[in-house]
N, C-alpha and C positions, 0 to 999 in steps of 0.2 A: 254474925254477918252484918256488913255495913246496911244500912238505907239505900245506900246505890248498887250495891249487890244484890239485894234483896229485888228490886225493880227489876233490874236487869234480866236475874231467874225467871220473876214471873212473866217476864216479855218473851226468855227465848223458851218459857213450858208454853206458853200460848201457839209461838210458831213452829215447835214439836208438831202442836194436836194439829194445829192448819196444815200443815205439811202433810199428815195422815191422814187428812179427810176425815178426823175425829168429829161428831155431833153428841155435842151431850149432850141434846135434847133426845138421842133415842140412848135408851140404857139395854144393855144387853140381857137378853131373857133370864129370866129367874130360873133358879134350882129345877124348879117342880115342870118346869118345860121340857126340858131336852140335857143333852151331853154337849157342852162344849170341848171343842178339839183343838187342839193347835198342830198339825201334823204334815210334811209334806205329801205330796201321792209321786209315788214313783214316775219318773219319766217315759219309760216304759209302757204304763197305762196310761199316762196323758198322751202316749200317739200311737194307742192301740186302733187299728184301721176299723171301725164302725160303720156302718149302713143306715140309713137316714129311711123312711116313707117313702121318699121319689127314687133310693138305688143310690145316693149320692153318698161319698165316702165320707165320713166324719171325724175329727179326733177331738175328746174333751180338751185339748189344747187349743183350739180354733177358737172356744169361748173364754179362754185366759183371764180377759181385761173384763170380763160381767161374774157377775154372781149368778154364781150355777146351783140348781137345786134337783136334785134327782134324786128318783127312785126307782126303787127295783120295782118290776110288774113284767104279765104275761098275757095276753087274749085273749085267753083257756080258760083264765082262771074264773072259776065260783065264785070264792068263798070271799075274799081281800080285796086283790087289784080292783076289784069296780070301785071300790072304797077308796081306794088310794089315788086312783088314776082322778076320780069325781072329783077330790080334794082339791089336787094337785092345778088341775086345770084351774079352779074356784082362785085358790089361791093365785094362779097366773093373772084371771082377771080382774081380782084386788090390784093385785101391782100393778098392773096396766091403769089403772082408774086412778092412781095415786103418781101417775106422772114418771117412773122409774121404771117402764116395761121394756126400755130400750138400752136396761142397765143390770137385766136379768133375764138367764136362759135357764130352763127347766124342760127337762130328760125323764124320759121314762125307757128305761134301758130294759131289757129282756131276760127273762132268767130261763126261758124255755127257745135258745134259739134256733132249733131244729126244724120248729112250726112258724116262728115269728116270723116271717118274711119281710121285706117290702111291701109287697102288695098287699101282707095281711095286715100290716102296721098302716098302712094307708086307708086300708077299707075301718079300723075299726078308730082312728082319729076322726074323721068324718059325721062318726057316730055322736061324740062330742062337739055338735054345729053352734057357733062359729066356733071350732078350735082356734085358741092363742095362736098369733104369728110367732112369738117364742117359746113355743111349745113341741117338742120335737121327739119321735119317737126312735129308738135306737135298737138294730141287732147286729148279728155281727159272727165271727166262726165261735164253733163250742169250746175252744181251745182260750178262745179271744175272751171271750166273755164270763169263762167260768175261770179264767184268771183274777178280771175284773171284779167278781164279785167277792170271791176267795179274799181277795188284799182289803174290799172294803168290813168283810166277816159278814155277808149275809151267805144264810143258809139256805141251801136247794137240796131236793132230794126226786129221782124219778120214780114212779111210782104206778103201779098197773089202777087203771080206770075203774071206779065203781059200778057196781052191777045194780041195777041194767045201765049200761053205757051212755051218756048223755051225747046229745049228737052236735057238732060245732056250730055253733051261730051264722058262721059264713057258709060251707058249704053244706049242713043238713048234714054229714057224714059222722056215724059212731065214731066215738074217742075211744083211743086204744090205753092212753097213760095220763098220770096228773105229775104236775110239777110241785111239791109244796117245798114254802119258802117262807122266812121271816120278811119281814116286814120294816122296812127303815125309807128316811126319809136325809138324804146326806148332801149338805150345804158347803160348796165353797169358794174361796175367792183368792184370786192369784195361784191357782198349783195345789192351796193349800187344805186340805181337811180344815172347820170350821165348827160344824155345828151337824147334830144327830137327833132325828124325832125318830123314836123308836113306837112299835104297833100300828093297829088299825088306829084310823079318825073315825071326829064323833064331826059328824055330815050335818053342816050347817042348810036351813031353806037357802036353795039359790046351787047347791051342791048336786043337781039330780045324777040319776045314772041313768042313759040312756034308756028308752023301753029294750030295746033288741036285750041287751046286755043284763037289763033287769030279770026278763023271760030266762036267760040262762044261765042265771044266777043259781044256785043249789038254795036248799031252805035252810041251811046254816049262812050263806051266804045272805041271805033275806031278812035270818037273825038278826046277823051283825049290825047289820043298816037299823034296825029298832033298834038294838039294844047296846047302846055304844058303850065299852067300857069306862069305868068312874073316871082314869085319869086317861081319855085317847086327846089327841092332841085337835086340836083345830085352826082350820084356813085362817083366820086374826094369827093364832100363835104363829104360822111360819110366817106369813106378810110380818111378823115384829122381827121375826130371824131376818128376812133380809133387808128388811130398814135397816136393822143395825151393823150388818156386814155393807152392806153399801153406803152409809153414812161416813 
């Protein structure tokens, strides 16, 4: 290749990466973080009709143009969701504090929507004070939602309530069943599947769980919070997930 070929290349790779919003000052997460995806999400689930905290109808299409980060979670839950949900939030207000909060939405979608209400999704965001302004809770029909989760491969199972019955946080009333479910944490930008933290977090100071939420936590659930597994991901690692999808 000529010297003037050669220029030319590296002029139009430059305006490639400017074109894509490429930053190679952020390098995309290492192995030992997460599962990179390159995948689309069905259209279908980007305007599956969803239910927001205020009743308002949602579709993860609406958030198209930001980098979306969601996870599965549920109210109910013991033993995880306080972990993930505590994370999730932490991590919102990283991004918020790094100037890019207005360039990413983050979801915690329901895997028990029978219970999850609006109103119960309201009362227990609260609990989380100040909750994130893009921080948004999601249910929605069993039909809707256990599609949703089915296509992204997280597992749910319904399950009769342990004995002696734990009684719900909101309204003091025995629990009849649990939902148990994996654990994933799913990044993406444009339509596209991106990026996958799999398990619980290991809960950074600054991470708390509410007391309400803490109280009705089960003592494996209380485990977890001490005893974070060797490799559980943490609020720095997703804030690097979505520097680098939003860069």
């Amino acid at each position: 290749m000529s010297p003037a070929l050669a220029a030319l290349a590296a002029v139009l790779g430059l305006l490639v990466l400017a074109g894509c919003g490429a930053d190679p000052s952020v390098p995309p997460p290492g192995p030992d973080v997460g599962t990179r995806i390159d995948q689309p999400v069905p259209a279908r689930l980007l305007h599956l009709p969803l239910r927001d905290e205020r009743g308002d109808v949602r579709h993860l299409s609406d958030f198209k143009a930001r980098v979306l980060v969601i996870s599965d979670a549920m109210t109910l839950c013991q033993e995880t969701c306080p972990l993930d949900t505590a994370q999730l939030v932490q991590t919102a207000r990283k991004v918020d504090r790094s100037g890019q909060g207005k360039d990413v939405q983050f979801l915690s979608i329901t895997v028990d929507p029978a219970r999850d209400t609006p109103h119960r999704l309201a009362a227990y965001r609260r609990l989380f004070a100040p909750p994130p302004a893009n921080w948004t809770l999601l249910t929605g029909s069993a039909q809707d939602v256990h599609a949703l989760w089915k296509w992204f491969g997280v597992y749910w199972h319904k399950v009769p309530s342990q004995k002696p019955a734990p009684k719900d946080w909101l309204t003091g009333k025995p629990l009849t069943y649990d939902v148990t479910h994996s654990d994933e944490v799913f990044f993406l930008r444009g339509g596209q599947e991106r990026f996958v933290l799999e398990g619980m977090p290991h809960l950074a100071r600054g991470s708390e769980i509410p007391r309400r939420i803490r109280d009705f936590m089960s003592a494996r659930g209380r485990h977890n919070v001490a005893h974070p597994e060797p490799f559980a991901w943490t609020a720095d690692q997703a804030a690097h997930v979505v520097r680098w999808l939003a860069s």
